[in-house]
C-alpha positions as CSV (number, residue, x, y, z in Angstrom):
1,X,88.4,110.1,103.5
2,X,90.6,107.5,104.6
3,X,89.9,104.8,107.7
4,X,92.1,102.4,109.5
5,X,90.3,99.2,110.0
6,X,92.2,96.9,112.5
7,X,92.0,93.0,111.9
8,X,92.3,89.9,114.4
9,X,93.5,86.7,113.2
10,X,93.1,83.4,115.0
11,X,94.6,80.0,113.8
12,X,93.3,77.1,114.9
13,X,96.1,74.6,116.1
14,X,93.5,71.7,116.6
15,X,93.1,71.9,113.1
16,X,96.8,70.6,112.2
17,X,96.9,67.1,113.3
18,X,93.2,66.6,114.1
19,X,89.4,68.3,112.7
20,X,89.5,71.3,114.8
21,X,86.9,71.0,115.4
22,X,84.4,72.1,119.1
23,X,82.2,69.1,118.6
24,X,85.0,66.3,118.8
25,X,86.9,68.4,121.5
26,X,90.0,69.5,118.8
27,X,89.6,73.4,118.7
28,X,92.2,75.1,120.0
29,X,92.5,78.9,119.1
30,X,95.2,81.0,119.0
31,X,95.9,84.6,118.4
32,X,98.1,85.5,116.0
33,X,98.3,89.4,115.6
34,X,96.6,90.8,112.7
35,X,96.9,94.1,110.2
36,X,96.0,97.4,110.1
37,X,94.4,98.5,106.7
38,X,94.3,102.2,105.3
39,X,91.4,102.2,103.6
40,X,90.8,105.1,100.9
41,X,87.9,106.1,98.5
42,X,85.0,105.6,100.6
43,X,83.0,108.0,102.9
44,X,81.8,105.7,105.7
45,X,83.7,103.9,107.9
46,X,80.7,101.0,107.6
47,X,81.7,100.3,104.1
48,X,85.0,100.4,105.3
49,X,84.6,97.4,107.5
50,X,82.7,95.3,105.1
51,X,85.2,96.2,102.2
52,X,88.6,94.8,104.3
53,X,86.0,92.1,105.5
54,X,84.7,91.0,102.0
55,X,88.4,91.2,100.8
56,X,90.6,90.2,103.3
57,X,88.7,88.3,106.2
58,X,88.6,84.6,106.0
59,X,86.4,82.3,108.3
60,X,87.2,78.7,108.5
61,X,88.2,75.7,110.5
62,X,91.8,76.5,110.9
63,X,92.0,80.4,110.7
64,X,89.8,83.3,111.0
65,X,90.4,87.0,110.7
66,X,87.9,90.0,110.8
67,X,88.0,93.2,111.6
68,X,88.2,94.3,115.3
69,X,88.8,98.2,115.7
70,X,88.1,101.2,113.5
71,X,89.0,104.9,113.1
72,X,89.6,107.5,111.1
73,X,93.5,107.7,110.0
74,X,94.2,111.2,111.4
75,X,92.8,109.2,115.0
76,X,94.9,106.1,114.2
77,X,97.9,108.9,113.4
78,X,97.2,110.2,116.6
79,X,97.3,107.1,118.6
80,X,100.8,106.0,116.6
81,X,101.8,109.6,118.0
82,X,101.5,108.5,121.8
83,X,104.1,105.5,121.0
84,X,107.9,105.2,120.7
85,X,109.3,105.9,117.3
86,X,110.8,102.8,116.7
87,X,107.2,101.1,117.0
88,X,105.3,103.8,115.4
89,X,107.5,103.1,112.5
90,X,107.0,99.7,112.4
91,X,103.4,99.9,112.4
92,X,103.1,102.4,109.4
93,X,105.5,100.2,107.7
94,X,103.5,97.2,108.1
95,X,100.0,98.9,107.7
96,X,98.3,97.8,103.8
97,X,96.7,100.5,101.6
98,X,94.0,99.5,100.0
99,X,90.9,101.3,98.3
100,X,87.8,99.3,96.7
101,X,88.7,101.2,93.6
102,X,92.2,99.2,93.2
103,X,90.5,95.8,94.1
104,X,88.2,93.4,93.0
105,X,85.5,92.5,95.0
């Protein structure tokens, strides 16, 4: 089965020129899109989420991404349906595909 998780990622601008950091006042989070992955080779979306978490999610003073919508592909196919083709296309073309079977975890 195949599932599209959906990602957020925030960059902290605090953490350019200063720490970043809440305590001293210098957080200042952004969003900054994220990426749609087409996960393959697993039968649950839970194990989808903590597969594009555990590969591609990072947590730390000046960035952050992590998963923030899921569906099945035929749903997130569906949803592309409803938009223009122009940006339909440009999400596919952007989307990753990626299976736990082709990386290393």
């Amino acid at each position: 089965m195949k599932f599209v998780i959906s990602t957020q990622y925030l960059e902290n601008y605090g953490a350019h020129c200063e720490d970043g950091k809440f305590s001293s006042g210098n957080a200042f989070w952004k969003m900054k899109g994220g990426t749609d992955y087409i996960v393959s080779d697993l039968e649950r979306v839970q194990d989808a989420i903590a597969f594009v978490m555990a590969k591609f999610g990072t947590n730390d003073i000046s960035q952050k991404e992590y998963p923030v919508a899921f569906r099945s592909y035929d749903e997130w196919e569906a949803e592309l349906d409803k938009e223009s083709v122009e940006y339909a296309d440009f999400i596919r073309s952007t989307a990753k595909d990626v299976s736990p079977l082709e990386e290393a975890i």
